[in-house]
N, C-alpha and C positions, 0 to 999 in steps of 0.2 A: 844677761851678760854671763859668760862664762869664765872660768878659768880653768888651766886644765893643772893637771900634778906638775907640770914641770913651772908653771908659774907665769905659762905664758896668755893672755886676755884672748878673748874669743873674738868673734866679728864686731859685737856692738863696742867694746871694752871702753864705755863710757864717751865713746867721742862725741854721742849726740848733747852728752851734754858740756860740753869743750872741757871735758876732764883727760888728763894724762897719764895712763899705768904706768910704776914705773917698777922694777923689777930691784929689792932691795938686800941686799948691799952692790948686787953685781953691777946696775948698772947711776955708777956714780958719777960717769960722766953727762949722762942725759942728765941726772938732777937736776946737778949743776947749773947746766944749759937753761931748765924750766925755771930756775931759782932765778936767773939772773933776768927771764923773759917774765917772771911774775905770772907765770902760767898754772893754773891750777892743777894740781896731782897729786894720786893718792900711791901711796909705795905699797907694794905686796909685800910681805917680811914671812919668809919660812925661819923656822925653826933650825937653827940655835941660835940665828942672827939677833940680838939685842934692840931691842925697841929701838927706833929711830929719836931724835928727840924734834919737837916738832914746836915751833915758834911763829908760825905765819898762818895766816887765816887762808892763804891758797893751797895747803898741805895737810894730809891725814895720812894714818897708814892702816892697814887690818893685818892681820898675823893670818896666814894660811895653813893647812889647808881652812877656807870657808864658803860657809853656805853661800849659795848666787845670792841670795835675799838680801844676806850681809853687805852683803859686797857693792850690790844695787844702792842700798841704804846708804852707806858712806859716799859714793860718789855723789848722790844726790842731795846729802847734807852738806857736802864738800863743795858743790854748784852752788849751792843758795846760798852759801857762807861767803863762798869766793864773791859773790855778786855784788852780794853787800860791799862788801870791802875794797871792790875793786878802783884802783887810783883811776880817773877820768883823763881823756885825751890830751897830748901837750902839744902844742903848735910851735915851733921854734923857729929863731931865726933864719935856717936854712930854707926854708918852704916847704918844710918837712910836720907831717902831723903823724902820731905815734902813739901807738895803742894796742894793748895784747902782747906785747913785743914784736909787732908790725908797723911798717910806716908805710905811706904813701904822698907823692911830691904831689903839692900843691900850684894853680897858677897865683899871680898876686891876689885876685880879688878875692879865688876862693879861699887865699892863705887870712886877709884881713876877716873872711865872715865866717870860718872857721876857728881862728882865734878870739871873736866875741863870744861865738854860742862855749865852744869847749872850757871858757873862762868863768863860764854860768852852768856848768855842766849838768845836766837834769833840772836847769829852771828854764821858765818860759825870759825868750828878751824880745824883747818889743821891736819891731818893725821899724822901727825910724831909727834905732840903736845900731840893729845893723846894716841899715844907709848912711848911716852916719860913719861908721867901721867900715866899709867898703870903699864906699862914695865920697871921701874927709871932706874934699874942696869943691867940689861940685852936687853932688845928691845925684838922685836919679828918679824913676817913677818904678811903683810896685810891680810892673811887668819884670822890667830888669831884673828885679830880687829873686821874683821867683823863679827866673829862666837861671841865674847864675846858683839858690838853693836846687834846683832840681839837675845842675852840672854836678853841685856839691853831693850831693844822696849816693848820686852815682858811682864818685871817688868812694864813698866812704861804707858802701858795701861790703865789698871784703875784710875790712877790719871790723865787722858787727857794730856798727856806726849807723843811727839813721838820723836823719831832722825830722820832727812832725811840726804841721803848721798846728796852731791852739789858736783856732776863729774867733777874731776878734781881737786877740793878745798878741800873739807874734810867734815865734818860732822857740822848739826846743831840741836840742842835741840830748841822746840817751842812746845806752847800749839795748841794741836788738838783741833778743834770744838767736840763735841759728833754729832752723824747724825741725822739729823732733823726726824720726824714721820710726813710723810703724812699727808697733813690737808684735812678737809673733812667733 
């Protein structure tokens, strides 16, 4: 990663790992924006600007000019930190699931098997839990589940959303890393 004298991030400037430069005090309108999307970012602060004050586990800042090393380090304490901490996907009643500060419309079925797994968020839920969630008055057979999870995987790409089946136990919803870009 670089940064140059004027404050501006270089090619990688932390995107592989869904971190957000943000240029401090000038640009307090993007914060803002990231603040309210719960997006992680770390603010660049030159000198004379006064330390930001920082209260959320998706936010850090480094004072410039700094070492790449620096810089690398904090964004990447800033990923692991944000990870942890990160609130898990909301299903609502619009057909709407949302997460990152992205949404994507949901059909009914995949809105009811979306809202069990997101409801257990990084736990495994059983198979019949959600035929049951899906299917309320009728059921269905395991083909169906997996054909309507493997529709669901597919929505839920874009917002670093995946389902893994857990053989034997049933299915769970967790955030995917995005894949790293070769460093070089």
């Amino acid at each position: 990663m670089t940064v140059s004298s004027d404050g501006a991030a270089g090619p990688l400037a932390g995107a592989e790992d869904g971190i957000r430069l943000v240029r401090w005090p000038e640009e307090r309108e993007l914060l803002e924006q990231l603040r309210a999307e719960h997006a992680p970012r770390l603010l660049l602060v030159w000198p004379p600007s006064p330390a930001p004050v920082v209260d959320e586990c998706e936010e850090d800042w480094v004072r410039l000019p700094a070492d790449d090393a620096d810089v690398r380090a904090r964004v990447l304490a800033l990923a692991a930190r944000s990870a942890r901490h990160r609130p898990g996907p909301r299903v609502g009643p619009d057909g709407r699931l949302r997460y990152g500060g992205h949404w994507i419309a949901l059909s009914p079925i995949e809105h009811r098997l979306a809202g069990a797994l997101a409801e257990r968020f990084g736990e495994v839920v059983d198979s019949e839990v959600l035929v049951q969630a899906a299917w309320p008055t009728n059921g269905t057979n395991d083909g169906a589940l997996r054909v309507h999870l493997t529709r669901l995987r597919r929505r839920l790409h874009p917002l670093s959303l995946d389902v893994q089946n857990v053989r034997g136990r049933g299915y769970l919803m967790e955030h995917r890393d995005p894949p790293r870009s070769p460093r070089g």
